[in-house]
DOVEXDREN-290736 format. One record per residue (C-alpha): residue in three letters; y, x, z. Coordinates in steps of 0.1 Angstrom, whole numbers, plus 5000, padded with zeros to 4 digits. Layout:
// residues N
alaYXZ ...
//
This chain:
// residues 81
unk301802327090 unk298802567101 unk296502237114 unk297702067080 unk296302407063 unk293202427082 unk292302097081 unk292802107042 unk290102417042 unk287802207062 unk288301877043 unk285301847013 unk287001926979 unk285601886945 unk287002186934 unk284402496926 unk283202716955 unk285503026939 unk288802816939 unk288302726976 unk287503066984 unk290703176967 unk292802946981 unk291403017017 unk292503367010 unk295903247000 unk296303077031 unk295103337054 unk297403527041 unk300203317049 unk299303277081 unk299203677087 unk302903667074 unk304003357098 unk302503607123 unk304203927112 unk307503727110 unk307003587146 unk306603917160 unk310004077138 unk311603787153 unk310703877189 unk310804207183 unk315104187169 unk315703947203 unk314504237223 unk316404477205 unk319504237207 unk318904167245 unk318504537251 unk321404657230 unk323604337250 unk323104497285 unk324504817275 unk321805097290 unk324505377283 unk323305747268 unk320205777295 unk318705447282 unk318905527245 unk317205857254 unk315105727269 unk314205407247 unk314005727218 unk311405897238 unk309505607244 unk309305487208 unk308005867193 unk311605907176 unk312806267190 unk316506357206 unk319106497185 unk318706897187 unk321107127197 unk321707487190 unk321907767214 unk325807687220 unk325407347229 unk326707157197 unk324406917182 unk323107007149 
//
């Protein structure tokens, strides 16, 4: 589908110069959300293949750490808040 689209913004048209600009807007904007979906896609098979092999308490720390998102807080007894 992306040659088909390309090919079709390449291809001579008789249509004025502010349609084809348009519609080669149009399509580079569906190819940025074929892209975005892609990655969301690979991104929820990592998740799955990660949350599959069962890392335990340590590896969700630890995969919270890594992605910014802090650890639940505690008070001063120990309890979590």
């Amino acid at each position: 589908m992306d040659r088909r689209g390309r090919a079709c913004l390449r291809a001579p048209h008789c249509c004025p110069q502010a349609h084809q600009e348009a519609l080669k807007v149009e399509w580079q904007n569906f190819l940025n959300l074929c892209i975005c979906q892609e990655s969301q896609l690979q991104h929820v098979e990592d998740y799955r293949r990660v949350s599959r092999a069962g890392l335990g308490r340590a590896g969700r720390e630890g995969t919270m750490r890594i992605s910014g998102a802090k650890a639940p807080h505690k008070n001063d007894r120990g309890a979590s808040l």
